[in-house]
C-alpha positions as a Markdown table, in Angstrom:
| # | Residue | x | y | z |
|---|---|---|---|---|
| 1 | Unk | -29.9 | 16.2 | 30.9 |
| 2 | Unk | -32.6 | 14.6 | 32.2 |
| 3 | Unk | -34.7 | 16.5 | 35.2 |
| 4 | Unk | -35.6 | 13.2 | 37.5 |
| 5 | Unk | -37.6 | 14.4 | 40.4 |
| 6 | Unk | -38.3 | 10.9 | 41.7 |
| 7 | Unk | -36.5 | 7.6 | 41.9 |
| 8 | Unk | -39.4 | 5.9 | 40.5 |
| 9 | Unk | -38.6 | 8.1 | 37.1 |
| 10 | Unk | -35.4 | 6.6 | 37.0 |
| 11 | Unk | -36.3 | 3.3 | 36.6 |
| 12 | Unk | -38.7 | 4.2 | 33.8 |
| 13 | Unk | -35.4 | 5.8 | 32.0 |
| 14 | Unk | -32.6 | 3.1 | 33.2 |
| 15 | Unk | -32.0 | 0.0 | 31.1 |
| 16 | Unk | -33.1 | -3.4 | 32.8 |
| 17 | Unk | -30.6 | -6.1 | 33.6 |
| 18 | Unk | -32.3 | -8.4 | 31.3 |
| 19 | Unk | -32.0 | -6.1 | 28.6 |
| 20 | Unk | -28.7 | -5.1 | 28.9 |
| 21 | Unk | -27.6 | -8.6 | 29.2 |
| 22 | Unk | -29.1 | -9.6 | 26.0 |
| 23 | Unk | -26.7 | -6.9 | 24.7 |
| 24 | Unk | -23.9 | -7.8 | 26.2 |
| 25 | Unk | -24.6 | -11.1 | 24.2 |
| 26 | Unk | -24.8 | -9.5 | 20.8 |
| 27 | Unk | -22.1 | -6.7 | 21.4 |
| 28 | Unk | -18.8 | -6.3 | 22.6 |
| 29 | Unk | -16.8 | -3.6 | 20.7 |
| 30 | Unk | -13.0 | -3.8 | 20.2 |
| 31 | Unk | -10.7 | -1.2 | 18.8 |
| 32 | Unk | -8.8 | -1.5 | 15.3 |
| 33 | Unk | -5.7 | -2.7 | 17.3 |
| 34 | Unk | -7.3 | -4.7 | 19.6 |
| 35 | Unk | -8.8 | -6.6 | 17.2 |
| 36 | Unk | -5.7 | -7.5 | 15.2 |
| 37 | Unk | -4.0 | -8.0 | 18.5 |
| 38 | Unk | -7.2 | -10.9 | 19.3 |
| 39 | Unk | -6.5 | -12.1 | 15.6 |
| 40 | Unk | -2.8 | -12.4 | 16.2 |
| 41 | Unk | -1.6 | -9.5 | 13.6 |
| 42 | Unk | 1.6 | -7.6 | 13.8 |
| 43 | Unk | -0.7 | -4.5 | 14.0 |
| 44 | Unk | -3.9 | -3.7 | 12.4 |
| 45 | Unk | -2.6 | -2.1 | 8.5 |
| 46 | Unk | -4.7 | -5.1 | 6.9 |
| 47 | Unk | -7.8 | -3.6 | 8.7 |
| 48 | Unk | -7.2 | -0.5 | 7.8 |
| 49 | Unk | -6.9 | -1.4 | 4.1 |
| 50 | Unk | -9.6 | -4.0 | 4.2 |
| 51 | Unk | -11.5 | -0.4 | 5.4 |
| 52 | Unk | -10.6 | 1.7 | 2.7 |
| 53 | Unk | -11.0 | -1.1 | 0.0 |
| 54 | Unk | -14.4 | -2.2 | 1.2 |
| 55 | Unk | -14.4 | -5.5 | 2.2 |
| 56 | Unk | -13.3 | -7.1 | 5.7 |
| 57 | Unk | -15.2 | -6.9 | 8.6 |
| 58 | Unk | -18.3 | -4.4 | 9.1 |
| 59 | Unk | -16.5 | -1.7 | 11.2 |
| 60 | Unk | -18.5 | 1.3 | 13.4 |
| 61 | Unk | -17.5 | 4.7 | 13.5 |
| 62 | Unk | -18.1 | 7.0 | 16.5 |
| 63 | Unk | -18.3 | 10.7 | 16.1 |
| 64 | Unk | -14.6 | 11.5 | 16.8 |
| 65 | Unk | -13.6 | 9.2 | 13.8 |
| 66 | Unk | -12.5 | 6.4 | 15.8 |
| 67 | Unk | -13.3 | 2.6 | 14.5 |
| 68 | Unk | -14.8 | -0.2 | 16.1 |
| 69 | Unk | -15.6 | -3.8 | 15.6 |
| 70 | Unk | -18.4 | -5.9 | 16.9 |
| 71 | Unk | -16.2 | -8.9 | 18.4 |
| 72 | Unk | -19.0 | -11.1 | 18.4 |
| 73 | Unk | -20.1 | -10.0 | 14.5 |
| 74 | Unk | -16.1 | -10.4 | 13.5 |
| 75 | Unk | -16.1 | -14.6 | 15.3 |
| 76 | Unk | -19.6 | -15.4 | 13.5 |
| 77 | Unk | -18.1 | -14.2 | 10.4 |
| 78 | Unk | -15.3 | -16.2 | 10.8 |
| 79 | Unk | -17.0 | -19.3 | 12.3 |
| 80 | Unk | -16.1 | -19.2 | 15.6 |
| 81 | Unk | -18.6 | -20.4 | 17.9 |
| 82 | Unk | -19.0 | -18.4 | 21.4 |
């Protein structure tokens, strides 16, 4: 953890709004589920063997195992315009 004495060391370590909205632009993970829920699948088996056979959408992994997708990667790839 961070040992911020002063609220003007904050600032220097917080993100700025700018910045974090020209991620929110670029990122918006969605779960395995979610995703085939937004993609109108039964449940998400075809991106979970898309996964395992390499191909399909770029997927992210975070340290407990879980997958994500990028929404906003998965509708470019797919040619839908935001």
């Amino acid at each position: 953890m961070l040992n911020l004495q002063k609220a003007k060391d904050i600032k220097q370590v917080c993100i700025s709004d700018a910045a974090l909205k020209e991620i929110a632009e670029k990122v918006i993970l969605v779960s395995s589920k979610q995703l085939a829920k937004i993609l109108g699948k039964k449940n998400d088996s075809t991106l979970r063997s898309a996964r395992v056979l390499n191909y399909g959408f770029k997927f992210y992994k975070d340290p407990d195992g879980n997958i994500y997708y990028n929404l906003i990667e998965v509708f470019n790839k797919i040619g839908i315009k935001i």
